[in-house]
N, C-alpha and C positions, 0 to 999 in steps of 0.2 A: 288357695289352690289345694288343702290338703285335704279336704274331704274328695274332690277329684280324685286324687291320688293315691288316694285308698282306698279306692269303689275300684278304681283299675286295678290298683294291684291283685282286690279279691278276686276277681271276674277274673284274671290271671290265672290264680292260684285255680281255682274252683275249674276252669279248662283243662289247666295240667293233670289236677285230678281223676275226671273223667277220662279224658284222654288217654292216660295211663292204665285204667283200671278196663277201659274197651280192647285198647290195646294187647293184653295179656289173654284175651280170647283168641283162639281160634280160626281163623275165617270157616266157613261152611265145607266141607270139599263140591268143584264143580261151580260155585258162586260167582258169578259171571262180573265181567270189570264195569264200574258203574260208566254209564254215557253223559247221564246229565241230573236235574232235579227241578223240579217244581216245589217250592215249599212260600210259607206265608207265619209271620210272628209279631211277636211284639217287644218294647225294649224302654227304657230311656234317656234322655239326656243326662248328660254326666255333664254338669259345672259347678264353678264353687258358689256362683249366685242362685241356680234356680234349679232342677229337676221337673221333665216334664214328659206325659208319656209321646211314644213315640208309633206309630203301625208299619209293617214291610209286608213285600211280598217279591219272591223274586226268583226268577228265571235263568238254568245254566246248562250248559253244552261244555263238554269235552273234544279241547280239539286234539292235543293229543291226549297221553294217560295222565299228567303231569301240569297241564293247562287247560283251564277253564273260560271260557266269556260267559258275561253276565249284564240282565238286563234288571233294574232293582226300581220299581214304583215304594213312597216312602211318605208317611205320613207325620207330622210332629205338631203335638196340641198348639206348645207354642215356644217361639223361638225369637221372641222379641229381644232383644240385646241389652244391657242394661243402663246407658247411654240413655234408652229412650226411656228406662223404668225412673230412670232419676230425672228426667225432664216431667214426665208426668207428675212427679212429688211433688217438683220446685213449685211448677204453676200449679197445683193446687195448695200450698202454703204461701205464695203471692195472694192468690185471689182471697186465699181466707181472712187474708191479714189487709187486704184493700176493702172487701166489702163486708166485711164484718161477720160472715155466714159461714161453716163449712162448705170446701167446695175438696173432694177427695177422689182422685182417679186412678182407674185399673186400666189394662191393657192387656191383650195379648198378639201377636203375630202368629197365626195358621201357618203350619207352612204344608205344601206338598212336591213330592221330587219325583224324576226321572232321573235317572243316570244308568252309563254301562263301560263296562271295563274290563280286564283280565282279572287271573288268579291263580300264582303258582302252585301248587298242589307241594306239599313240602314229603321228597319219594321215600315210601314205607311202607313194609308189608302191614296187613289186617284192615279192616274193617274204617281206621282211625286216619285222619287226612288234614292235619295244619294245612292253612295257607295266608302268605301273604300276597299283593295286590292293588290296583288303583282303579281307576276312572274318571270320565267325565262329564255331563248332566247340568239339568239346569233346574230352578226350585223357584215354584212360586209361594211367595208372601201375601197373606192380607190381613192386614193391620184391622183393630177395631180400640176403640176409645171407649171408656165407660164411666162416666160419672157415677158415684153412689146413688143419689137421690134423683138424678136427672136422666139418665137413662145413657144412652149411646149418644156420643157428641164427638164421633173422628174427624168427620169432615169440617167441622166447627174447630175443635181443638189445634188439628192441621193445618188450618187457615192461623187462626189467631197467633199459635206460640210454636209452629213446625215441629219436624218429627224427633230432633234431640240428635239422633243420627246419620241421617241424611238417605234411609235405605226408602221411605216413601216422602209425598208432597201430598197437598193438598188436592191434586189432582189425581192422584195417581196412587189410592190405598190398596191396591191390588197390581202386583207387579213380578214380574220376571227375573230370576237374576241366575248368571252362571256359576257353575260353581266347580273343584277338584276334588275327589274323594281317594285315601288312601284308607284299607281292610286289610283284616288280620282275626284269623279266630280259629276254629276245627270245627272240622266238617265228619260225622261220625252216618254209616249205613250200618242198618238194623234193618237185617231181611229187605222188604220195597219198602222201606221207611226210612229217613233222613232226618237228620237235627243237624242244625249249625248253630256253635256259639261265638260271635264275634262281637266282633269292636269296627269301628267307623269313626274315621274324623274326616270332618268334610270343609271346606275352604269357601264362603259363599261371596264374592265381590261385585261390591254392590255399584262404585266409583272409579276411579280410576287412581290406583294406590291405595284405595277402600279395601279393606275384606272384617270379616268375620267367621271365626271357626266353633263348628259344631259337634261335641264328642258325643258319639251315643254308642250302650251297648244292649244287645240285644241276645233274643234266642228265637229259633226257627224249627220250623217242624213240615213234613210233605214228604211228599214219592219221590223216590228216587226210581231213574228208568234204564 
């Protein structure tokens, strides 16, 4: 966990900095209070197993000066769990070791989300706007299975030796799953321009007492109106 935990911290530090340094500007005189923003970025996963990139785009309304709703479409290369990255090892050093051949597999889980949720705007004069926040949303998954030499074999793989984790089946390499997301980051206006840099962890369960959680952080950019 401490490469995690040192990618957060920075991503910390490197917010407080900015923050601080937009902060000590000014606001414009006459600069009207922002209503909402449309912006779109990139970002991603933060764990101590994998790093993977991640795409957003997302959508917010001020209901008062102080709270936000938000509507977040979210893309993530891959999000496989590692559970199923060490099922894939196992059975390919079985099979090598029963048929005498290499037999080596990769994997990844696609993922893409919807979710939407508040955000309290943290109250401060300038330009500069912490918030913390949650949600709720749901993410779909789709597995693929990769042999080295053999090409794509998930539905094959799925059958024979299941998914390690229990998040798909053989039936079912493409699936749904709910999930909870708590945000946290600063949200900075620049003239009709907006950045946000934040953080995301997201809760994805798959089971019933199942879950899985997703750290990712990211940065954003668009209109603000």
């Amino acid at each position: 966990m401490q490469p995690l935990k040192s990618t957060i911290l920075l991503f910390t530090v490197l917010i407080a900095t900015s923050a601080s340094a937009v902060a000590q500007q000014a606001p414009a005189p006459g600069t009207r209070p922002l209503r909402g923003y449309l912006i779109g970025g990139g970002g991603a996963t933060v764990e101590s197993s994998s790093t993977a990139l991640t795409l957003s785009a997302e959508i917010a309304e001020n209901v008062t000066p102080d709270v936000q709703v938000y509507v977040t479409f979210g893309y993530y290369e891959n999000l496989m769990t590692q559970s199923a990255r060490d099922r894939l090892a196992e059975v390919g050093r079985s099979l090598t070791l029963v048929n005498g051949v290499p037999w080596e597999f990769n994997g990844r889980d696609r993922g893409r989300s919807f979710s939407a949720g508040g955000k309290f705007l943290v109250p401060m004069a300038g330009s500069v706007r912490p918030y913390v926040g949650g949600g709720v949303g749901v993410i779909n998954l789709k597995r693929t299975v990769v042999e080295r030499s053999r090409g794509v074999m998930t539905s094959e793989f799925l059958s024979a030796f299941g998914s390690g984790d229990g998040i798909v089946d053989a039936a079912q390499t493409n699936t749904n799953k709910p999930m909870g997301e708590l945000v946290g980051g600063v949200g900075v206006s620049v003239g009709r321009a907006y950045v946000d840099l934040g953080y995301r962890y997201r809760k994805v369960f798959h089971n019933v007492g199942q879950s899985f959680g997703v750290s990712q952080l990211g940065a954003a950019v668009g209109i603000g109106f």
